[in-house]
N, C-alpha and C positions, 0 to 999 in steps of 0.2 A: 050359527052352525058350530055344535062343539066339533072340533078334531082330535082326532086322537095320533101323535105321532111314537114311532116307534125306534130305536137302535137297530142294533145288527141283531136279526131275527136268529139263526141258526135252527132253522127247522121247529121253534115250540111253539109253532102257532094255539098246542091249547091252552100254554100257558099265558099267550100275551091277551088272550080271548076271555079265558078267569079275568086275569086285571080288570079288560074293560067293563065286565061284568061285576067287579068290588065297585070299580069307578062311578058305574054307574045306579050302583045301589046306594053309594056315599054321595050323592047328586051331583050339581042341581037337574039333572037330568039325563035321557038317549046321547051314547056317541053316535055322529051321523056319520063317520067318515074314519079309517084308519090308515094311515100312510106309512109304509116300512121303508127303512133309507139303504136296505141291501142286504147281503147273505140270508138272504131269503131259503134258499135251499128248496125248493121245490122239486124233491124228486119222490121222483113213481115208483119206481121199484132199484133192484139191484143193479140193472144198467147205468140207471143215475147214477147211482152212489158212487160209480167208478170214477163217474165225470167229471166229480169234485175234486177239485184241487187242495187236499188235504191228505196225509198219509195212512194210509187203511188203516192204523189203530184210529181213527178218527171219524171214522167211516160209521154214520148209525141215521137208519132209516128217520128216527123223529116221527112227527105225527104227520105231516104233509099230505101223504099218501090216501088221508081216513077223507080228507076235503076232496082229493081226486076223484076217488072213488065212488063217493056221493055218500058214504056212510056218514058224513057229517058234511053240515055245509057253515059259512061264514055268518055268523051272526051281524059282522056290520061290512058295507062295503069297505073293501081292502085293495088298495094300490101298491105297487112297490117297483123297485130298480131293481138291476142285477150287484151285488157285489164281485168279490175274489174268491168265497167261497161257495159256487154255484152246481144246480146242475145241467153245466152250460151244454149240455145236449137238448135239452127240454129248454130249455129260454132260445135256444139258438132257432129252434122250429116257428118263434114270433119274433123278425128283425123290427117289426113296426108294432108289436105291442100284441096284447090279445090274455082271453083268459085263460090262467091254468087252470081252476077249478072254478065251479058258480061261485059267483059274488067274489072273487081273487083276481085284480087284473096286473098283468106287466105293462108296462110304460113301454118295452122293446131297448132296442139298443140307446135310445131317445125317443122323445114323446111329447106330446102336449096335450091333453083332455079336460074338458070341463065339466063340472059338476056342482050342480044348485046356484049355477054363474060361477063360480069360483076356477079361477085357469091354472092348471095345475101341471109342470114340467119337470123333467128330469132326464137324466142320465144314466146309462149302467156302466159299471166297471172302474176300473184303478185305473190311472196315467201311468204309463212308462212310455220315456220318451225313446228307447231302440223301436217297439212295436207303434209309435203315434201315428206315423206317415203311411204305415203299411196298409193294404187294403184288407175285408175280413176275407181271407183267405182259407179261416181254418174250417172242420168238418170233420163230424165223428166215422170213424176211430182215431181219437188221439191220441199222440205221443208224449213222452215227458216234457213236452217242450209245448207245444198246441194245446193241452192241456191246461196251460200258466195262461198263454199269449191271447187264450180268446177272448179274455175278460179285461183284452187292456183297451182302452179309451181310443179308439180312431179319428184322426182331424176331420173325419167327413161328417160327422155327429156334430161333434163343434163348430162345424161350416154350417152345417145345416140352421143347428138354433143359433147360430148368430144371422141369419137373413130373417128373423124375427121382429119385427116392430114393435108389435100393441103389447100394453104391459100385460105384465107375470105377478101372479098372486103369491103364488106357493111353487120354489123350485127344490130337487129333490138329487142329492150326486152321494155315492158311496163316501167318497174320500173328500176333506176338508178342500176349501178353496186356498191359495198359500194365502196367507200375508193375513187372512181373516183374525188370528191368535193375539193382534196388533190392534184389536177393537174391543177385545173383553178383559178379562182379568188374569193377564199375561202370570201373573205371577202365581195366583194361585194352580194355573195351570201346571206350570213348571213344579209347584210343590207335590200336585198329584204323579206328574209324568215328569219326571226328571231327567229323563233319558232324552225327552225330547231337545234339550237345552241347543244344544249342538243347532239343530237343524231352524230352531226357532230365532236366534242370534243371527245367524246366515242366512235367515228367510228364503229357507228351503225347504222348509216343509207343505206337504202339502201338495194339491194339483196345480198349476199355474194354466192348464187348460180350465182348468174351473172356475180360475181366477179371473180370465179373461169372458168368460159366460157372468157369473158374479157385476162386472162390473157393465158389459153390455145390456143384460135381459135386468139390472136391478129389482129385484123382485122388492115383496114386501116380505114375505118370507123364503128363509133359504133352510134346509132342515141335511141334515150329515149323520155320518155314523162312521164307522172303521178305526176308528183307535181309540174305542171302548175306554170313552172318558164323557163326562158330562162337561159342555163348556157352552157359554153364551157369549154373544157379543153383539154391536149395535157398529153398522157402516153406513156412516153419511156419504152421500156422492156426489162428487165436483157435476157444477151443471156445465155445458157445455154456451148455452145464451142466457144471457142476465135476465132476461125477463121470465127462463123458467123455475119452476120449484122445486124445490131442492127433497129429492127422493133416500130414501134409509131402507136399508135390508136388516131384518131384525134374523140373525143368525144364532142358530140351536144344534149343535152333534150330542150324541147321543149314545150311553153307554151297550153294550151288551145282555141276554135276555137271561140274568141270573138273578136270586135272592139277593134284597138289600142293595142293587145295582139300580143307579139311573138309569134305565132304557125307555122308560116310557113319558110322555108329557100328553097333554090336553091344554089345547086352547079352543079358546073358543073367534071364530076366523068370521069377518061378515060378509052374508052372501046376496045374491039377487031373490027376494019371497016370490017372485015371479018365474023363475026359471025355471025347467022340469027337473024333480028329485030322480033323473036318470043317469046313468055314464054319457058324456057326449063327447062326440071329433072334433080336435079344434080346426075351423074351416079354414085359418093360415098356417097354420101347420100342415094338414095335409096340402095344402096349393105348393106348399116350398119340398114336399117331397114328391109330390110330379114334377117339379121344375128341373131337380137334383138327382132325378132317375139315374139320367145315363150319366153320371156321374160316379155311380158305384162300381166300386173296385175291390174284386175277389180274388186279386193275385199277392202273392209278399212283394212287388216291386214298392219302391220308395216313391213318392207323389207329394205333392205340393197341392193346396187348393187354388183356384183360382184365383186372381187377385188385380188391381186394375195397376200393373207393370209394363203393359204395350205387347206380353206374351199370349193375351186371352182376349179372346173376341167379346166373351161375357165374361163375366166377374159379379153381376149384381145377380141374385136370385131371388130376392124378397117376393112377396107377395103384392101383388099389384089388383086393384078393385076390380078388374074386370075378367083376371085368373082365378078370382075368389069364388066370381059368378060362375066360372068355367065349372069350378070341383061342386060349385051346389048345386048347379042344373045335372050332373052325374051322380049326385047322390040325390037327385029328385029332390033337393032340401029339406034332406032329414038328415040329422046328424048322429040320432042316438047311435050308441053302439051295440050293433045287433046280440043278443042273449047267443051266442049261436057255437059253445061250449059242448066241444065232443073228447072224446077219449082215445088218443091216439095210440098209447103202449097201454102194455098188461099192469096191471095196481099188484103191488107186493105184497104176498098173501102170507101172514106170519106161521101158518100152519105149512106151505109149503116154497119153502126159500129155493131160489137159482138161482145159483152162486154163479152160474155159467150163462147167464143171458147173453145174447147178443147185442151189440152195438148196431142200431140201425140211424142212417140219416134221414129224416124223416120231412118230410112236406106235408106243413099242417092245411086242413083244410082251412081253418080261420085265415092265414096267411092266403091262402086262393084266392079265397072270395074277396078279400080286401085289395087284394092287388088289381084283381080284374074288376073290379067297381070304381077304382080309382085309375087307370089307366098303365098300372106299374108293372114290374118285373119284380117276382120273389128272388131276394139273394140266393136263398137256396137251389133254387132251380139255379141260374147261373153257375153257383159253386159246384150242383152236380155234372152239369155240362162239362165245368172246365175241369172234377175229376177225371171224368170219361175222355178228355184230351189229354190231360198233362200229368195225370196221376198223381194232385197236389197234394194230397190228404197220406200221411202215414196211420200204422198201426199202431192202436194204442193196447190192445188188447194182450195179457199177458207182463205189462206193467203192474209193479209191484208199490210204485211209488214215484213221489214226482219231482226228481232231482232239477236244480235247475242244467236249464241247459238253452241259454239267454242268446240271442242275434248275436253276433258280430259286426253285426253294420253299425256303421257313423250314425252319432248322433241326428234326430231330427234338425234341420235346418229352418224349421214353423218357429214364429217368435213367441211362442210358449216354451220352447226346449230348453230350459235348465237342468234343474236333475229333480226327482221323486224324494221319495221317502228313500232316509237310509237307517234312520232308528230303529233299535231292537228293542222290540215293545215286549216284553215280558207276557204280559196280557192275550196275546195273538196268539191264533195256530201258526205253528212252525213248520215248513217244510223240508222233512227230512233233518229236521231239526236246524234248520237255520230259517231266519226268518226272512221274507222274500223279497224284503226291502232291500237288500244290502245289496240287490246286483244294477240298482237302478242309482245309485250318486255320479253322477256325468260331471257335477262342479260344484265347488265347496262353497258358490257365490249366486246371486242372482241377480242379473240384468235388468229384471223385470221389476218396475215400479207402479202399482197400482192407481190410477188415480182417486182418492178421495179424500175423505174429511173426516176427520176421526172425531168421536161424540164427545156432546159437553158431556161436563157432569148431573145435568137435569135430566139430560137425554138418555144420557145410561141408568139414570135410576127410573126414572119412566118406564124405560125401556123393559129393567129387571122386574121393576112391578108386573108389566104385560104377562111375565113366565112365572108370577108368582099367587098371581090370587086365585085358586084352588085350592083354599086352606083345606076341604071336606078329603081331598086325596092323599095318600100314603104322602110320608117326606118321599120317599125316592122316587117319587114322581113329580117334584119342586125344583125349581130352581130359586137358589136363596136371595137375596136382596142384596147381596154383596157381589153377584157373578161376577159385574163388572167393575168392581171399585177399585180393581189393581191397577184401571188402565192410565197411562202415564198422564194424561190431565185431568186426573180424578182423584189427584190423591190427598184435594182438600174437597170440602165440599158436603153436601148430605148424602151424595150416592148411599155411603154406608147406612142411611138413619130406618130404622123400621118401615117397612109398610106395611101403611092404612088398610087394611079391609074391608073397611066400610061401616064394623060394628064396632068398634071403640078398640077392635084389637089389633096386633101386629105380629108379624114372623114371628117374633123370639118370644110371644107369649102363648102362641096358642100350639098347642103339644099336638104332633103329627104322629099316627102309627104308622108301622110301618105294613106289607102286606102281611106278614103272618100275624100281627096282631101282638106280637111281643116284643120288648125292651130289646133292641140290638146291645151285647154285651159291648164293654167301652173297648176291650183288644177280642176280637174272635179268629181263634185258631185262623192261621192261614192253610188255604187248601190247596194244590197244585190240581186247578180244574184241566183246564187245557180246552174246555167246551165237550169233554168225554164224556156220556150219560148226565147231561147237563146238571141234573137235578137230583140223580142216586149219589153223586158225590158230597152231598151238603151237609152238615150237622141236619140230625131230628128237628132242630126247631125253627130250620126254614124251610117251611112249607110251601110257599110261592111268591 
């Protein structure tokens, strides 16, 4: 099964849709599958647009709207996570996943779905660890502050997919796992993003909640985006009893959706020829979110998850063979996921703009029925209740921008709590001109030690070959054969030496175009994009 994965979308889904349409007119065949790893931007109209977390000059419909609407629809099926730049009014109406448009689905706040057998999981949002312990509390109309905080990473997400067992194929988190930058090609990283130096030396960069999912749910693939750089890396993992086999995450982030940028990859992922070429529910995933129901918490108080301390009657939520039975005789044992894609707000009509829409909180119908088929409670409903009691939800309306304006409270006390990103990536939207990372450094250090096994040098070049034989596709959709060769026991060895093809050629002989079909000049004008009119800002001769 080819896949097709993506960076950080920012609303151009027609442009990442052209690609796969070059890709697959340049062979060797159909993408079956496209995966976006966040900033998806999915918004409807001009209510969205507010709900993004970016500063009104930044603020532009994109194409999103034309797949709402049904004036276009997705040419391959499409999955994706939420990022930092969302419009988390619209993703917030699916906590447990659902579609935005036909053929467009969200994973939800976390997820697990299968397709053609393939088990595909993921996460939405950024870790900051003031908002990790908090419950989701927040609800449109946001303020400068809910705004930021809806999109950060809650422990009950990471509670959840860690009561996960059976392995993971393909897993899917906005933000890098930490410590991952210690398996690929540390340095030429650092040549790209030199800013990162800091946080990469202190091994603090990164999610450490990610890190701790990374290291339990060991996929085979783990795929990233948000700090718009292309990076590979290969993670061997400690086994736990001698007699088992020793598991590797083949790890990919992924630039940004502009000319001449790495955002997009293709591999090709092997699946079950027997499975239904449908969306499906994974049946221990949904058994671990009826177990975890009354666990949900929609207030800002600070919480801890359960854990087996003598403070919890329960602590284990996994799935167990005869709760599995429970969720399949409720779903009559069918799993697919129902077509069952309605249109909840108005589609933004470029003939007649309102500027003035309303913020509404909205209960999707898809959320309903999913809930009530599965035996659950919608968040949303909760969070409306506990507006109509407690008045949690401030005004966001009449915001002009989204200054920080960050908790006060104590750090998380979860052993994931170090500190976030505090790099100022150049590359990123700013807000308010400062970039959002900088209110999250809690400690210049980390605690936290991963357990594994970092790759030979056979295994990294293996490894790099996997992201690399797709000679027929543009270079910036390549990863080179050197991704990994910086990494500290590889710096004798063949990692570096060509790979094989298969027809007598190798990377550095066979000449790669790029998309628009012309020579990238050797220095090209720098632009101060900022992701503004992504694509009016570009020289003439990048076309896509």
């Amino acid at each position: 099964m080819r896949v097709a994965v993506a960076g950080c979308c920012h609303g151009e889904l027609d442009k990442i849709y052209e690609t796969l349409a070059l890709a697959e007119r340049r062979g060797p065949g159909r993408i079956d599958l496209l995966l976006c790893c966040g900033d998806f931007q999915a918004v409807r109209n001009e209510a969205d647009l507010r709900c993004m977390a970016v500063p009104p000059k930044y603020r532009h419909m994109q194409t999103f709207y034309r797949y709402y609407s049904g004036e276009k629809k997705a040419p391959v099926l499409t999955i994706f996570i939420g990022g930092n730049h969302e419009a988390s009014n619209h993703l917030q109406e699916l906590p447990y996943g659902g579609w935005v448009a036909p053929n467009i689905y969200y994973l939800g706040l976390a997820g697990v779905v299968k397709y053609r057998g393939v088990r595909i999981g993921g996460i939405s949002g950024i870790f900051k660890s003031h908002d990790y312990r908090k419950g989701h509390f927040e609800c449109p109309p946001y303020n400068a502050a809910t705004v930021r905080s809806i999109y950060h990473v809650r422990n009950i997400e990471v509670y959840k997919l860690k009561q996960l067992k059976q392995p993971m194929d393909i897993f899917l988190s906005h933000d890098w796992p930490r410590s991952i930058y210690h398996y690929g090609n540390k340095k030429q990283l650092l040549k790209t993003k030199s800013f990162f130096r800091q946080e990469v030396e202190n091994n603090t960069l990164g999610s450490p909640a990610a890190s701790e999912l990374l290291e339990h749910l060991k996929p085979t693939y783990w795929f990233s985006a948000h700090l718009h750089v292309k990076f590979a890396a290969l993670m061997q993992h400690q086994t736990v009893d001698k007699g088992q086999s020793t598991k590797a995450t083949k790890f990919l982030a992924l630039d940004k959706c502009l000319p001449h940028r790495d955002f997009l990859q293709v591999i090709e992922v092997e699946h079950d020829p027997s499975a239904p070429d449908y969306l499906e529910y994974d049946a221990e995933w949904l058994t671990v979110l009826r177990a975890t129901d009354d666990l949900i918490n929609v207030t800002e108080r600070l919480w801890n998850m359960p854990e087996n301390n003598g403070l919890h009657t329960r602590w284990d939520y996994s799935a167990t063979k005869e709760a599995i039975n429970e969720v399949l005789e409720k779903l009559n044992h069918d799993l697919k996921v129902p077509n069952n894609f309605s249109i909840t707000a108005a589609c933004y009509d470029p003939s007649k703009p309102q500027t003035q829409m309303q913020l509404v909180h909205r209960i999707s119908p898809q959320t309903t029925e999913f809930c009530a088929q599965l035996g659950i409670t919608d968040i949303n409903v909760r969070l409306q209740k506990a507006k109509e009691d407690q008045h949690l939800c401030g005004d966001y309306e009449g915001q002009d921008d989204t200054e920080g304006n960050d908790s006060g409270e104590d750090p998380s006390e979860y052993n994931t709590d170090t500190s976030a990103l505090s790099s100022i990536n150049p590359d990123e939207i700013m807000l308010d001109e400062e970039e959002e990372y900088d209110d999250s450094m809690v400690s210049a250090h980390s605690d936290m030690n991963t357990p594994s096994v970092e790759p030979s040098c056979d295994q990294a070049s293996d490894f790099s070959a996997s992201f690399s034989d797709i000679r027929i596709l543009p270079s910036s959709m390549t990863v080179s054969s050197d991704d990994t060769s910086g990494s500290p026991v590889c710096k004798e060895g063949n990692s570096g030496d060509p790979v094989d093809l298969g027809d007598g050629k190798d990377l550095t002989t066979v000449p790669l175009k790029r998309l628009s079909d012309e020579h990238e000049p050797e220095q090209r004008k720098k632009i101060k994009r900022r992701n503004q009119a992504i694509y009016a800002a570009v020289d003439d001769n990048d076309t896509a």
